[in-house]
C-alpha positions, 0 to 999 in steps of 0.5 A: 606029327604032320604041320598043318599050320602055315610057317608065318601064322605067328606073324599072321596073329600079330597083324590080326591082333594090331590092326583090331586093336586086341591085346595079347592079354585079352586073348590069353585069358579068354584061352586060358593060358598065361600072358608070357605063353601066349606071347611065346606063340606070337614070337614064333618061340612055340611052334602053332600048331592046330589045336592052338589055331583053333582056340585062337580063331575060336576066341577071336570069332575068325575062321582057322583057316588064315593059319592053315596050309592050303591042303587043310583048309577045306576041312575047317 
């Protein structure tokens, strides 16, 4: 499977989320998935991946493009 994902869109989250105030736990449970999950995501333990950045960015009302290379952000 190609990664369309940027390397350090796990790092990304983390900025976004601190410099907005936004707990892990509040995006967690607007996504649907646990805490420690989530948290895994933000670590860099589980790869991004497309469908996470989408729901991320669809919770948190920003563009997936942040998280996207460059050659896949036109199509979003």
């Amino acid at each position: 499977m190609t990664q369309v994902t940027v390397a350090n869109a796990n790092e990304i989250l983390k900025q976004y989320l601190k410099s907005h105030g936004i707990t892990q736990k509040f995006v967690a449970d607007k996504m649907g998935v646990n805490r420690q999950t989530f948290n895994a995501y933000v670590n860099g333990l589980i790869k991004f991946d497309a469908d996470f950045a989408l729901g991320v960015s669809e919770v948190l009302g920003i563009s997936p493009s942040i998280f996207l290379k460059e050659k896949y952000r036109k199509s979003v």
